[in-house]
Structures are given as C-alpha cells and as structure tokens.
C-alpha positions, 0 to 999 in steps of 0.5 A: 506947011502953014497953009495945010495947018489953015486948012486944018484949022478951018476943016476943025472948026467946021466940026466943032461949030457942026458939033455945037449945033447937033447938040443944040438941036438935040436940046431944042428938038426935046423942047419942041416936044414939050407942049402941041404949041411949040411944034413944028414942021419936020423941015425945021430941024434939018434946016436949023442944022444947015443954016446954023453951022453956017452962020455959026462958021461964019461968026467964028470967024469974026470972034475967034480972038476974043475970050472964052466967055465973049466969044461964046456970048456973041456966037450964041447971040448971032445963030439965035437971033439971026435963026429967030428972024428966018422963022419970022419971015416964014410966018411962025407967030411972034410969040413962039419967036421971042419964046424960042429966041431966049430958049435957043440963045440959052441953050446955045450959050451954055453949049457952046461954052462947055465946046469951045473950053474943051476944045481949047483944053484937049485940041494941040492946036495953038487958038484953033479958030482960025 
C-alpha cells in the first residue's frame, strides 16, 4: 500500500506545482500586456507552462522538508531564474531579463506560499511532497 500512497503523493504533487505554475502564468501574461516593451511571442507562454512545471517538480523534490517560508522561497528562486536563463539564451535583451526575472520571482513567491499553505491545510496527506 505504501508504494500507491507514493504514486499518489507524486501524481498530487505534479498538479499542485502545475496549479501553481497556470496561475503564475495567468499573472505574468496580464504583465506582458501592460507595456508593446514587454510582449512576447505566442510560444512564450506555452513553453513558460511546460518547462516551469518540470522544473518546479523537480525542485519539489529537493525542498519538500523544509518549512513553508524556505520552501516557497527557493521554488520560486529556481523556476525564476532557471526560466530567466532560457530567455536569455533565446536572444530576449538583457534588460527584460532581469525586469522579468524580479516581476516572476515576485509573483511566483507569493503564489506558491498562498498553494503550498492551503495544500498543507485541506490535503489528508501527512507532507504531501513527496
């Protein structure tokens, strides 16, 4: 039985990390509208969604005993700057890069706080990352 609670544990991760990224994306694509300066392709998005729930699942896993505050901090820290450097090496200018580096870490900050303390709140699951 322990082995379906894993697989449980994992599959319920991947959507609170998913969850977490939609809605950062959400936020950042109302961003991208403020200003011509800060568009970008109709890619952008689709691909911010894929390689941010990977990365995001992937360090899930290395910060999943820390504390709430810890946690959220250093999730948000590595889909930001670990996105920001994707961006880079695709040719966006340096100056959108470190604008949207902060604005994403921001907004990923206080969205994964708000996920991971309702998760750990309403979940029966006893430290639900894995």
């Amino acid at each position: 039985m322990p082995k379906i609670l894993d697989f449980k544990k994992i599959i319920l991760t991947l959507f609170v990390v998913l969850g977490i990224i939609l809605i950062f994306a959400l936020i950042d694509y109302f961003a991208h509208q403020l200003s011509i300066e800060y568009s970008v392709p109709p890619r952008y998005f689709p691909n911010k969604i894929i390689y941010g729930t990977v990365i995001g699942f992937i360090t899930s896993l290395f910060v999943r005993k820390h504390k709430l505050f810890t946690k959220s901090l250093v999730f948000s820290l590595v889909i930001s700057v670990l996105l920001q450097i994707k961006y880079f090496l695709e040719g966006y200018p340096r100056d959108f890069v470190f604008t949207f580096l902060g604005i994403h870490f921001i907004i990923l900050l206080v969205v994964s706080s708000i996920i991971f303390k309702l998760t750990e709140k309403y979940t029966n699951i006893e430290n639900l990352f894995i």
